[in-house]
C-alpha positions, 0 to 999 in steps of 0.5 A, a space after each residue: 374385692 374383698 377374698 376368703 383368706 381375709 375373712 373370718 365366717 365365725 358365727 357368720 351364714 354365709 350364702 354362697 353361689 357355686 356352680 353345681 351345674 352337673 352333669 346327670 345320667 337317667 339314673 340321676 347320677 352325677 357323671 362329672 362332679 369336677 364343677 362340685 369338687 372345684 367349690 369344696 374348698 370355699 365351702 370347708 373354709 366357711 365352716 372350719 372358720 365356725 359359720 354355717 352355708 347356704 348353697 345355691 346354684 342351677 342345675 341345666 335349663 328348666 323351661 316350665 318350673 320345677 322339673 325333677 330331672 332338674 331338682 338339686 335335691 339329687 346332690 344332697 348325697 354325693 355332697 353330703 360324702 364329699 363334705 363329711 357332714 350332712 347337707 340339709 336340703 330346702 325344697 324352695 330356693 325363696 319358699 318358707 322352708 327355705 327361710 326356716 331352715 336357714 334361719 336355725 342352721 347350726 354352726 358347721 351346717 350346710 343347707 341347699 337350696 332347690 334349683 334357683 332357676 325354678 323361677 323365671 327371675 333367676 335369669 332375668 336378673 330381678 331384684 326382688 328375687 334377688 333380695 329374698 335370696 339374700 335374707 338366707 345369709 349374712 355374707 354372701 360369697 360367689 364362688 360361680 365364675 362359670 356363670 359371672 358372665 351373667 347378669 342373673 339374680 343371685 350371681 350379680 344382682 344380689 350384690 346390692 344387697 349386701 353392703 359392708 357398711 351394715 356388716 352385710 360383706 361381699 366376698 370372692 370364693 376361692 374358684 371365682 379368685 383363681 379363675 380370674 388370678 389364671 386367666 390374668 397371668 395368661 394374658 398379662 404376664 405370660 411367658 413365651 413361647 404362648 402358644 393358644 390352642 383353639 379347637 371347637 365347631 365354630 369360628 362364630 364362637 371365637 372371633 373375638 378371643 381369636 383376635 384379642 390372642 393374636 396381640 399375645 401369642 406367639 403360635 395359634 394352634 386351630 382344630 377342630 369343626 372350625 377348621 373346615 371353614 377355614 380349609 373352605 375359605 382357602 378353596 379346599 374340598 370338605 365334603 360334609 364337614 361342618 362349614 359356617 358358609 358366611 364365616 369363610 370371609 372372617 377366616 381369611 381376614 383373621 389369617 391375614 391379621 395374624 401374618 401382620 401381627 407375626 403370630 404363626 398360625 397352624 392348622 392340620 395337614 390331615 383329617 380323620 373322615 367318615 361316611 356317616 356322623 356315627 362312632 361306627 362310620 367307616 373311616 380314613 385319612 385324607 390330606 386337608 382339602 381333599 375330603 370327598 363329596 360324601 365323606 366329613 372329617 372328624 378328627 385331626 389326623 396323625 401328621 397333624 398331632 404330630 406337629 401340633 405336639 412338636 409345637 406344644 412341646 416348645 411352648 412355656 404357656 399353653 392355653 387350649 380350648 376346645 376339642 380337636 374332634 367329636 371326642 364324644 365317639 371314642 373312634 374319633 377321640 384320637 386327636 383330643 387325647 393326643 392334645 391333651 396328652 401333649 400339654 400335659 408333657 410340656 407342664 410336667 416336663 418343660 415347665 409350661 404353664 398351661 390353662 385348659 378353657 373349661 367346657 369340652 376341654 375340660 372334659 376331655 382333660 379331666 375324662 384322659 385323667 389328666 386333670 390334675 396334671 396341667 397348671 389349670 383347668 377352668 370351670 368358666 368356659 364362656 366366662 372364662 372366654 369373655 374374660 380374655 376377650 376383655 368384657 367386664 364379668 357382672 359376676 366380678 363387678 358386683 363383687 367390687 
């Protein structure tokens, strides 16, 4: 595929699908721009090299069309502080004003579409859809590994669309490029210990990382929701705690893979309870499999942390995806915080390469203000798992 470096935007409009899915508060105030600022460089290497950007992404889930919680029209001001110029905004992603604006956009200009999933096409990968996004630019770019893993309009479909042959490139933006580059040293080459934190509520949503690690790694670190069905399984006690009652036979059968394959596999010694699923709940410590009948764990405990860390701090890679706890209540943070803080120790100080899986472990990363003091932290969440996992990303492949 072909990258940014070895292109020239010169006189070129380029269309670039990044991933400006946001979060924004009631205020429409954007309350993590780390997705925005991961893409800047791909924007201001198209107009250092003398082109013009059109920019279009989604922005959550609308279910009826337009939705102003949803319009992207709220980025046009952040974006336009982050890049130093001023960013134009079309109120349709395929409408006339959309094909206006592109059409006389200057050299060094930046236009943004309105929220391609305004229309229904977008997410079911219609083709002509995709063809009319693709008259707005003259290259296009994908630079939204986040959303690669799907086969939508303008992240895979628009690709036919432009051939090399009629001048009319396909080019890899920089994230998409060091998403994939991250994501193939830790599977292929990487150095050991690899030590693989899995964290999160469910095991449902990591069977098959799970086992494609448990031919790589060394150490398989497990917390989080998860947890507690495999304590279950084991005949412990979990009170309350979150449990996928018809996983508990898959948790055994991965414990029993991973002793074949001599991967350790390190689950907590404690739990951090609480009476009710509140920040505010009362709280204790109990050893794992003794959580009373009314009670829930929420975090790991503090013999837990500690072995956990001993253990990141011996590692040469690191890979952690998924929270130890529901850091969303500061009161039960503790543990995600420590985990973090732990990669972050064995990068700075040990030399570890260390890969944060995007989603909630990105959050609570870059929330610690630890994100730039790891070797990576992913945009792609569910991408960047179904890489690992071995599937073909249509948003990589229709860049071929």
């Amino acid at each position: 595929m072909k990258t940014l470096d070895s292109y020239s935007f010169a006189g070129k409009r380029a269309l670039v699908r990044v991933d400006f899915n946001v979060p924004l508060n009631d205020k429409f105030e954007i309350t993590d721009d780390t997705r925005m600022q991961a893409t800047l460089p791909t924007i201001r290497k198209i107009l250092d090299d003398g082109g013009a950007c059109v920019l279009m992404s989604h922005l959550g889930r609308p279910k009826d069309g337009p939705t102003e919680k949803y319009s992207l029209k709220h980025l046009v001001g952040p974006l336009s502080l982050m890049l130093g110029v001023p960013v134009q905004f079309a109120d349709d992603c395929i409408g006339q004003s959309a094909i206006d604006l592109a059409a006389n956009l200057p050299e060094g200009g930046v236009l943004l579409l309105e929220n391609l999933r305004f229309y229904k096409q977008e997410e079911k990968g219609d083709a002509e859809f995709a063809q009319k996004l693709s008259k707005l630019g003259d290259v296009w770019v994908n630079d939204a590994f986040g959303t690669a893993h799907r086969a939508h309009a303008s992240t895979a479909v628009i690709g036919q669309f432009f051939e090399r042959a009629a001048n009319r490139d396909r080019i890899c933006g920089y994230v998409m490029q060091a998403e994939i580059d991250n994501a193939q040293r830790l599977m292929d080459n990487a150095e050991r210990p690899f030590t693989a934190i899995m964290g999160g509520a469910k095991i449902s949503d990591k069977i098959l990382i799970i086992e494609r690690l448990l031919d790589k790694v060394d150490n398989l670190i497990i917390g989080g929701g998860m947890t507690y069905t495999f304590t279950k399984a084991l005949g412990g006690q979990i009170g309350k705690s979150l449990l996928e009652a018809d996983k508990q036979e898959l948790a055994l059968e991965l414990l029993q893979k991973a002793k074949a394959k001599g991967v350790n596999i390190i689950m907590p010694s404690d739990n951090v309870c609480a009476d009710a699923f509140s920040n505010d709940a009362n709280r204790q410590i109990v050893a794992t499999g003794h959580i009373a009948d009314d009670w829930q764990g929420l975090d790991i405990g503090p013999e837990t942390v500690k072995t956990f860390s001993e253990i990141i701090a011996q590692s040469k890679t690191v890979l952690w995806n998924g929270p130890m706890g529901v850091f969303e209540f500061p009161n039960f943070a503790t543990g995600t915080n420590a985990i973090a803080a732990a990669v972050v120790k064995a990068t700075e100080e040990n030399g570890a390469f260390s890969l944060i899986g995007g989603g909630d472990s990105a959050s609570a990363v870059n929330n610690a203000g630890y994100g730039d003091r790891v070797s990576y932290v992913s945009t792609g969440g569910g991408a960047l798992l179904e890489y690992m996992e071995g599937k073909i990303l249509p948003g990589v492949a229709a860049l071929a």
